[in-house]
C-alpha positions in Angstrom: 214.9 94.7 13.1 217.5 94.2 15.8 217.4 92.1 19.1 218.8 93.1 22.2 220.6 90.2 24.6 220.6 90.8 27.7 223.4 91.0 30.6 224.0 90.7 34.6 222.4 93.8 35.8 219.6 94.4 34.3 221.7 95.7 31.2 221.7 95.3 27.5 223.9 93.6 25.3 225.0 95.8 22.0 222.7 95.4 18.9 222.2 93.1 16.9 220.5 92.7 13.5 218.3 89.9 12.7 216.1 91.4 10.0 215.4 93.9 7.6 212.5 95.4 5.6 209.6 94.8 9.0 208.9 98.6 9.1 207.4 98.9 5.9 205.1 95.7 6.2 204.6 95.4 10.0 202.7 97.8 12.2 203.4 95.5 15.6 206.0 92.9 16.1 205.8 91.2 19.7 208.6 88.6 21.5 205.9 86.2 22.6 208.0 83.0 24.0 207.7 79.6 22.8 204.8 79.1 21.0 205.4 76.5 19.0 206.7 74.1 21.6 210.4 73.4 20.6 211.7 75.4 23.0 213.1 78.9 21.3 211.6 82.0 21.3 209.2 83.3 18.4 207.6 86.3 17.6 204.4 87.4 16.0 203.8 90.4 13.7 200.6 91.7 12.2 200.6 93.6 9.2 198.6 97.0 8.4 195.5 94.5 7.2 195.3 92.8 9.9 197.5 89.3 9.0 199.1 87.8 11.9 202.3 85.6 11.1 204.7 84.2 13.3 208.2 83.7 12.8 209.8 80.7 14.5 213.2 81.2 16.7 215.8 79.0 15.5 217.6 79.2 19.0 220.6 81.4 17.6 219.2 85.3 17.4 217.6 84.8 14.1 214.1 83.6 13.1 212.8 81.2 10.2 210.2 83.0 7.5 206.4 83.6 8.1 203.9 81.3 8.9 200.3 83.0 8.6 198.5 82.3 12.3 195.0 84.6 11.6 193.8 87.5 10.1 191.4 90.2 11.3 193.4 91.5 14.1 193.2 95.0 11.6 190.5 95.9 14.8 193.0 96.0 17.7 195.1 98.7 18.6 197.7 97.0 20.4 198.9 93.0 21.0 201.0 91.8 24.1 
């Protein structure tokens, strides 16, 4: 998995990895802000049965390991 900073513009910043191995676990991995409240970015991924973790942002590109948030979200076809 790689992030993409962004630049003045509207541009993107070159690649950058942050993870590997998400394609074969994760059918949907979403940015979705600060959700834990300490003011960096997380995300949330769901695997193919339906688990939905989050991964905290450590406020330097790169995220800390899963934290399981639900389950049953096998039934939706898309998060945002």
């Amino acid at each position: 998995m790689c992030r993409y900073g962004g630049l003045a513009g509207g541009r993107l910043k070159a690649r950058a990895k942050v993870s590997t191995g998400w394609g074969s676990t994760y059918n949907t991995v979403v940015g979705v802000g600060d959700i834990t409240g300490d003011g960096k970015n997380d995300l949330v991924a769901r695997d193919s049965t339906g688990h939905l973790y989050r991964y905290g942002g450590k406020g330097n590109g790169s995220f800390g390991g899963r934290v399981l948030i639900g389950s049953g979200w096998q039934g939706y076809k898309g998060l945002f």
